[in-house]
Residue, then its C-alpha position, 0 to 999 in steps of 0.5 A: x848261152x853260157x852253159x848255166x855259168x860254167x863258162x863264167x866259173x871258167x873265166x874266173x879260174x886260175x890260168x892254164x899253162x896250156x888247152x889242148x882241143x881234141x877235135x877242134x873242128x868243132x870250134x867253128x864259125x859261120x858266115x850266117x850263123x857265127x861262132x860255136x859255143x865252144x869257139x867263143x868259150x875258148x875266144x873268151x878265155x884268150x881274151x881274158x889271158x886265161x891260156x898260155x898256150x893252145x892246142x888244136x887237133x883235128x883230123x877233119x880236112x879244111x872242106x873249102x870253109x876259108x871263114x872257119x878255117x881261118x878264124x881256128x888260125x886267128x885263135x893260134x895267132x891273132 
């Protein structure tokens, strides 16, 4: 699930001033199917206070997903 404990070598390792996502459409959450893997990676590392600041880019358009659109804004501002 982890990426054979890449995640967690991740987690353990000193903090980020700041993540830049490149195509952060990418981190996505689904009504039925739930969070990608690099949804709950970049989650995690939140969570642990491992970035300092996040930044997403994406050109991809919101589509109407109200669910994931809006769970990529909770990782900028929970």
């Amino acid at each position: 699930d982890n990426h054979r404990g890449r995640h967690e070598r991740l987690l353990s390792a000193e903090p980020w001033d700041l993540v830049i996502v490149d195509e952060a459409h990418h981190l996505n959450v689904d009504e039925r199917t739930g969070a990608t893997l690099g949804f709950r990676l970049i989650e995690r590392l939140l969570a642990a206070q491992r970035i300092e600041g996040l930044l997403l880019f994406s050109a991809t358009p919101h589509r109407g997903k109200d669910h994931g659109f809006l769970s990529l804004l909770e990782l900028l501002q929970p």
